[in-house]
N, C-alpha and C positions, 0 to 999 in steps of 0.2 A: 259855572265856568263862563270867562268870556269867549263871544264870537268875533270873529273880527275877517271884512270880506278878506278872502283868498288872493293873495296876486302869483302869477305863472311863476313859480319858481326855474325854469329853464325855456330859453327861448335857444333852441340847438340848430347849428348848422351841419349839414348831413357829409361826413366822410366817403362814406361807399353803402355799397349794398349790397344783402346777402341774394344769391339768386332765386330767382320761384315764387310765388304770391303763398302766402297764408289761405286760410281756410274762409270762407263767411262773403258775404254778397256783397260787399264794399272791396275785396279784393286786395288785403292792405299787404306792405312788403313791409320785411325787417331793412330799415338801414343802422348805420354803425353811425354813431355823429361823437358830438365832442362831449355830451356827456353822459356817454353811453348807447347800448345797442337801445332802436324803440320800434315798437312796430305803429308803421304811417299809413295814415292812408290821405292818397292825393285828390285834389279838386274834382281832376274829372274819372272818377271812379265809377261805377257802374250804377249806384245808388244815387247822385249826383252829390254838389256839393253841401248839401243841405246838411248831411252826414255829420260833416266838420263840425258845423257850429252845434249839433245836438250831442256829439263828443267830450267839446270843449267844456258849454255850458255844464252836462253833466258833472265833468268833471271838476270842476270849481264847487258848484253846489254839494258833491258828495264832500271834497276839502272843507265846507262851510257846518257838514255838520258831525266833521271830524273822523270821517272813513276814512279809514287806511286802504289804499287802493292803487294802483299803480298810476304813476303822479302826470297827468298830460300837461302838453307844451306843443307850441306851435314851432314847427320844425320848416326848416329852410332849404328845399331842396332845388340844389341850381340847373340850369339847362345844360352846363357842361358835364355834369354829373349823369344826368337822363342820358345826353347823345354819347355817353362813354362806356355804360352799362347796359350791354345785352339783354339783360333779364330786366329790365325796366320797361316792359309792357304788362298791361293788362291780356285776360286769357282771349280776349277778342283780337290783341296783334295790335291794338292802342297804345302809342308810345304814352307812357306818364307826363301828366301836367306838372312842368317844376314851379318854383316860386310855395308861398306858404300852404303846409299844410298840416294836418293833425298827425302830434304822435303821443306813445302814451308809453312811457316804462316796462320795456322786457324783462316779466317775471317767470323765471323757472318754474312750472304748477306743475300736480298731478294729474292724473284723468280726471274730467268734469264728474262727479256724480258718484262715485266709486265707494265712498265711504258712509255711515250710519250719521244722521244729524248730531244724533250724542257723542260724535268725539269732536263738532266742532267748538273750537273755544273762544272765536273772537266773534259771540253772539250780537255784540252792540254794535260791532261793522254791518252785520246781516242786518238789525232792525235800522242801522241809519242806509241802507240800499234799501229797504223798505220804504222810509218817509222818502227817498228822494225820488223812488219810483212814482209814489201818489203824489207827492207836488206835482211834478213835471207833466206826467202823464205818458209812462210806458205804455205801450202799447203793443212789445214783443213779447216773449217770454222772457224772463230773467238771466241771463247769463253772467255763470260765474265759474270760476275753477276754485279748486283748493290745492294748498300743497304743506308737507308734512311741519310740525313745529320743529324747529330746532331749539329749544328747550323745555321741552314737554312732550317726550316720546309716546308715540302715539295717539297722541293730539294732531290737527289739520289748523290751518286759518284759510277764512272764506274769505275770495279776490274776488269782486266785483269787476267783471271786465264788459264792454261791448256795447256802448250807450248808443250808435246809432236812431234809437227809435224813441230816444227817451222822452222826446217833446213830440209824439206821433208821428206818423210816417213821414219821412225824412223828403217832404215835400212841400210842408208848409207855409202859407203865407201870412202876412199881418193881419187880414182877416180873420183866419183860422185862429188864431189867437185870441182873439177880442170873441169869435163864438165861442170859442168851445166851452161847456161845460164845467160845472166844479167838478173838486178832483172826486177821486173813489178808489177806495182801498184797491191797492193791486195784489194778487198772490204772493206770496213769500215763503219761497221753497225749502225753508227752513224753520221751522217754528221756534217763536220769539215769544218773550212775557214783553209786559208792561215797564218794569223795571230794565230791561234791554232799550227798552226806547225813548225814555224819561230822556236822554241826552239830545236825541235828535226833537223830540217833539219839541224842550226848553229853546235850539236852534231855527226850528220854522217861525215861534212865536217872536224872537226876537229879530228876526228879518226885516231890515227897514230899506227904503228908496234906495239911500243910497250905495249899500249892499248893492241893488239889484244891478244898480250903475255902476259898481265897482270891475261885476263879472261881467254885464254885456260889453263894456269898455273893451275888456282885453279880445273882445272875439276881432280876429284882422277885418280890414276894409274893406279887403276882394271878397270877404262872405256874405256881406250883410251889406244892405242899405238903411237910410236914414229910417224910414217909415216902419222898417222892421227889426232895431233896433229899439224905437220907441215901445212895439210892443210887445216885444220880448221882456224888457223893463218890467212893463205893467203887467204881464204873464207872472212874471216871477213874484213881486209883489203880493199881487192880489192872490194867488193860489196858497204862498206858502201857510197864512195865520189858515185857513180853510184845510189843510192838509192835516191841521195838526190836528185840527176838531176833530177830522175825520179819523186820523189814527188814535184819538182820545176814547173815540166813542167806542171805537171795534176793541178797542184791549183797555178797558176801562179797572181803575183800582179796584179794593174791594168796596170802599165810599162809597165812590162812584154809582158801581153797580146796586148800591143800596138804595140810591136818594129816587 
């Protein structure tokens, strides 16, 4: 199949919002905007804004190697909005930062965890949050929800949500980049074959430059500087052919396994 880099399908300007913060250490609140309700999380959140771009990124890269996932966009929330909305603080009594920030597709899910791996059926979503964990270089646990099939009773599909971490703690800088290590297989809470992954591994391998400049392109201006743009680039790049070797070798054919 071909790949072809991702561009942000919805860049949403934010109507209202629901009161109370969500759950998780970024703090993020549901707004309502124009194309749909999404949960956001603002600049200056508690994890800093570093968040955002390990959000965004993630999320393009998961679009790039064809996970279905709930679709991020950079969301537009204005200052009249902030000074209108009461519940537009953080739990510290921090009014929200308006101007750009992440949001990602409000999906109705089940409880996290609740069900047996064998009734999940969108196995090749799980092994593509797989490669995109070992490119990147998660460094949380994996977080996902599921929720029930609507054509296949009693079946689930696995959502990938919550990339905050997915380029390492949500602090890093151009240096950090340029060290870190190659990638290494990350856990996968869900047991995957080879043939689950053949789509995303064909995906890492076919990753070129300018890909990687497609998706740092769309990360906004207020997130990122020049310097750390460049090596976000070259992060991306240089990791993804490596990632793939990596997932090649751990879930190896039976060839493979023979030579």
């Amino acid at each position: 199949m071909a790949f072809v880099a991702p561009q942000l399908n919805a860049t949403a300007w934010v109507r209202s919002m629901s009161p109370g913060t969500e759950g998780g250490g970024s703090q993020p609140h549901v707004f309502e905007t124009e194309q749909g309700p999404y949960m956001v999380k603002v600049s200056n959140n508690p994890q800093g804004p570093r968040v955002l771009v390990n959000e965004l990124t993630a999320g393009l890269c998961l679009e790039w190697l064809c996970v279905r996932h709930p679709g991020p966009a950079v969301v537009h929330v204005s200052h009249e909005l902030i000074k209108a909305s009461p519940g537009a603080r953080l739990s510290s009594g921090v009014e929200l930062e308006s101007g750009p920030a992440f949001g990602s597709e409000l999906w109705q899910s089940d409880p996290q965890g609740t069900v047996d791996a064998s009734l999940i059926r969108n196995k090749q979503d799980v092994a593509g949050t797989l490669a995109m964990d070992t490119w990147l270089g998660q460094n949380d646990s994996r977080q996902y929800r599921v929720r029930s099939s609507t054509d296949e009773p009693g079946k689930y599909d696995y959502i990938p949500v919550d990339h905050g971490h997915s380029i390492g703690s949500p602090g890093w800088t151009a240096a950090d980049l340029y060290a870190r290590a190659d990638p290494v297989l990350t856990p996968c809470p869900i047991p995957v074959t080879r043939e689950h992954l053949e789509r995303a591994i064909q995906g890492l391998r076919e990753f070129k430059a300018a890909d990687a400049r497609a998706i740092v392109g769309q990360i906004p201006s207020e997130w990122l500087v020049d310097d750390e743009r460049v090596a976000l680039e070259s992060y991306l790049l240089k990791r993804a052919a490596s990632a793939a070797d990596v997932l090649q070798a751990a879930y190896p054919t039976a060839g493979e396994a023979a030579a």
